[in-house]
N, C-alpha and C positions, 0 to 999 in steps of 0.2 A: 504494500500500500504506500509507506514512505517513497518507493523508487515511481513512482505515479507519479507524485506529489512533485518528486521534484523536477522531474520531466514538464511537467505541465508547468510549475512556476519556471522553469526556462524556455519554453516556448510561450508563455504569456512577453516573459520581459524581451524576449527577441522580438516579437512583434510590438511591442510599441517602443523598443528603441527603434525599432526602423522605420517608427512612421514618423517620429521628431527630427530625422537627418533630414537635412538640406540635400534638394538635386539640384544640381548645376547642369540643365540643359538650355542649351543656344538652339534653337531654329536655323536653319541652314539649308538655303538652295542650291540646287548647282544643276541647270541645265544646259544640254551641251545646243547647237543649232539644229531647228527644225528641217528632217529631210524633205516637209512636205510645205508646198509656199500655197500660202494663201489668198484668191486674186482679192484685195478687199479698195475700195473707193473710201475718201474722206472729205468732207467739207468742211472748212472753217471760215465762220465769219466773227466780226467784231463786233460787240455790243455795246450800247449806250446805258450807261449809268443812269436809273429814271427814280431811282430809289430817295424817297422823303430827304431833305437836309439833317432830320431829329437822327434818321439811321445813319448816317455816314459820320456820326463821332468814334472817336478811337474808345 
């Protein structure tokens, strides 16, 4: 019964020391160039600022 006991208080204490550690993970992309090209069109025009004076404070 004791060899229970103490199995189970160290797998109790391993799981919540490993849920207090800190991960150190970064996000990281890395794609190489598209084999396949895409025929795609764009339009850009300029717009006029039409927006109230009260909204154009910083």
């Amino acid at each position: 019964m004791t060899r229970r006991r103490v199995f189970a208080f160290t797998l109790v204490s391993a799981l919540c020391l490993g849920a207090c550690t800190a991960i150190s993970y970064r996000p990281a992309l890395s794609l190489g160039p598209s084999p396949v090209k895409i025929p795609a069109r764009i339009q850009v025009e300029t717009f006029t600022d039409r927006s109230p004076a009260e909204d154009k404070t910083k």
